[in-house]
N, C-alpha and C positions, 0 to 999 in steps of 0.2 A: 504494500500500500504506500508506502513511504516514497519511491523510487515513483509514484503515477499521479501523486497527491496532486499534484497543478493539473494533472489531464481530466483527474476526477471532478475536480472545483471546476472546471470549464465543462464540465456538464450539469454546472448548478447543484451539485451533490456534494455531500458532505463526507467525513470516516469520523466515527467515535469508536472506539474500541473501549474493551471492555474487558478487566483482569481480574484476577483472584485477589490479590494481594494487597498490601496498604501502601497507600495515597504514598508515601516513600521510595518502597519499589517501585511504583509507577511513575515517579520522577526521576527515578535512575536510569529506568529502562529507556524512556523518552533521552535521555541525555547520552547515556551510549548508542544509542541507534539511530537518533539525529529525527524522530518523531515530530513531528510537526502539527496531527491533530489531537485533537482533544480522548484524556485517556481517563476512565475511568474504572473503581474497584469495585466489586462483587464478594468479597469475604465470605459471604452466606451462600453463595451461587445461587439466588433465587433467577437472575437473568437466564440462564444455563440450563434450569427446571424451565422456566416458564417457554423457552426455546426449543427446550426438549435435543439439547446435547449432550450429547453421549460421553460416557467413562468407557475408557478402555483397560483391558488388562496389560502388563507388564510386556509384552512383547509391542502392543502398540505405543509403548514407550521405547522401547531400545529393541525392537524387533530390526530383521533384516531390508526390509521395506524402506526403515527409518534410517538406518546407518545409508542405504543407499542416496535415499534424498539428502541426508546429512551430508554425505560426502557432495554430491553435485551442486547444493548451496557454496559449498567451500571454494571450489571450482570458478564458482562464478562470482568471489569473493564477498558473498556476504555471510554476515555474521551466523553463529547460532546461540539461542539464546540459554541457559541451564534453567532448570524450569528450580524457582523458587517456591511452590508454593505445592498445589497437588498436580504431580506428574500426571495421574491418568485423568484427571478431565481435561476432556477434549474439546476447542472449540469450535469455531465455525466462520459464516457470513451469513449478515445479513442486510435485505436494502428492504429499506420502509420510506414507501412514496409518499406526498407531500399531506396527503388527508390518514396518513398512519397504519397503513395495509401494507402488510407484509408482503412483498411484490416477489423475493429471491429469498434461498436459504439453501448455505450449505451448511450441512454439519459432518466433520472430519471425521473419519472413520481408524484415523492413528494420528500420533504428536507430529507427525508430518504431512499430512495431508490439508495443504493449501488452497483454496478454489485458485484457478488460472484467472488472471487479468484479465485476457480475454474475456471469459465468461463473462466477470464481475463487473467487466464493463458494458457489456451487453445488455447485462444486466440491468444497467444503471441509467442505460439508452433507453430501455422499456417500462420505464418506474412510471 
């Protein structure tokens, strides 16, 4: 998201993201990763319920899927991040058009499963 952030606002769209952790790690994490939208924390996971995102077991943590995509991130030099808070929830995307209808939704099926920009901007063309 970070890397589209100007492509996405030129479609009138916005990113808020949405973490486990406290309002502290989500100032670090903003500061090492160079984040630029608005980040906000869930401690309870009630967003993640109400989403209906999925926990994975330990392999959708450090499964071989995941070392793969891990490594091709690296490759293409960005970062990865160590999960500070609970490794196996998993999140997602999501786009909420201008009257608050859930227009897109992915939810990840391992700690590495990304929706494509592509998509997401497709996505965000159709909201």
């Amino acid at each position: 998201m970070r890397d589209h952030y100007d492509e996405i606002r030129s479609l009138d769209a916005d990113v808020v993201a949405i973490g486990l952790g406290r309002p502290d790690i989500a100032a670090d994490f903003r500061d090492e990763f160079g984040i630029q939208f608005r980040l906000f924390v869930d401690p309870e996971k009630r967003s993640y319920k109400l989403l209906r995102m999925q926990r994975s077991g330990w392999s959708g943590v450090v499964g071989p899927t995941v070392w793969k995509r891990g490594a091709q991130s690296l490759l293409k030099g960005r970062g990865i991040a160590k999960p500070k808070q609970d490794p196996k929830q998993l999140g997602g995307a999501v786009v909420v058009d201008m009257e608050g209808d859930i227009t897109f939704v992915h939810r990840a099926k391992d700690s590495s499963d990304n929706v494509s920009m592509e998509l997401l901007l497709d996505a965000l063309r159709h909201a």
